[in-house]
N, C-alpha and C positions, 0 to 999 in steps of 0.2 A: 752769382745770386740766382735761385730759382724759386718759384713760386710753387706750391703744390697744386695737381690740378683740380682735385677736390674743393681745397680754397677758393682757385677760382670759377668755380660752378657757383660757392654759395654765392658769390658777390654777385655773379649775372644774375642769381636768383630773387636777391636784396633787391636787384633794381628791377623785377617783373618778369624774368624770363621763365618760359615754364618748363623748356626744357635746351640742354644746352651743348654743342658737338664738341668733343676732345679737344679738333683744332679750334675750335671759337677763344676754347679756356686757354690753349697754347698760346696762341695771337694774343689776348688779353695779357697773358703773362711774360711777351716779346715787350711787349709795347711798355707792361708798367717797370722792369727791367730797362728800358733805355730810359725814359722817364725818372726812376729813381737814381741812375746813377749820373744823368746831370745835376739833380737837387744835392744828392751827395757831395759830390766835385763844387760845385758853388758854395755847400754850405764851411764843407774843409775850407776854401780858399777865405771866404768871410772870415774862419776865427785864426786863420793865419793875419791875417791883416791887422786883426787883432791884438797880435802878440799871443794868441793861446795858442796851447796845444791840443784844449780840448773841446771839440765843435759842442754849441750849446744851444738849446731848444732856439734862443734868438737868431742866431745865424739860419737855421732850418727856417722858418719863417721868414727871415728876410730874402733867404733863397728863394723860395717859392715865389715873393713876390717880386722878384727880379726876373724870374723866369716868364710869369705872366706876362711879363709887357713886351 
């Protein structure tokens, strides 16, 4: 999974940056790559528990908040 680096300029720029280095948007896009592929991984594992096969917006969410604490 990669992030485009363009993508992630606009988002440093969403949150006030005025301008923003190659590797700043790389780092950003290291970081939400391990981040998303724990949410990933936990929300699979939720709708297996399940009995589904197929992950559903309720498993993402309860991912997240499992992950938070």
């Amino acid at each position: 999974m990669e992030f485009a680096v363009q993508a992630l300029r606009r988002i440093f720029k969403k949150a006030g940056a005025k301008r923003v280095s190659d590797s700043a948007a790389e780092e950003l896009g290291r970081i939400l790559e391990q981040k998303t592929k724990l949410l990933l991984d936990e929300s699979k594992e939720l709708s297996k528990h399940a009995n589904r096969k197929t992950v559903m917006r309720q498993d993402v969410k309860a991912a997240k908040k499992s992950l938070e604490k």
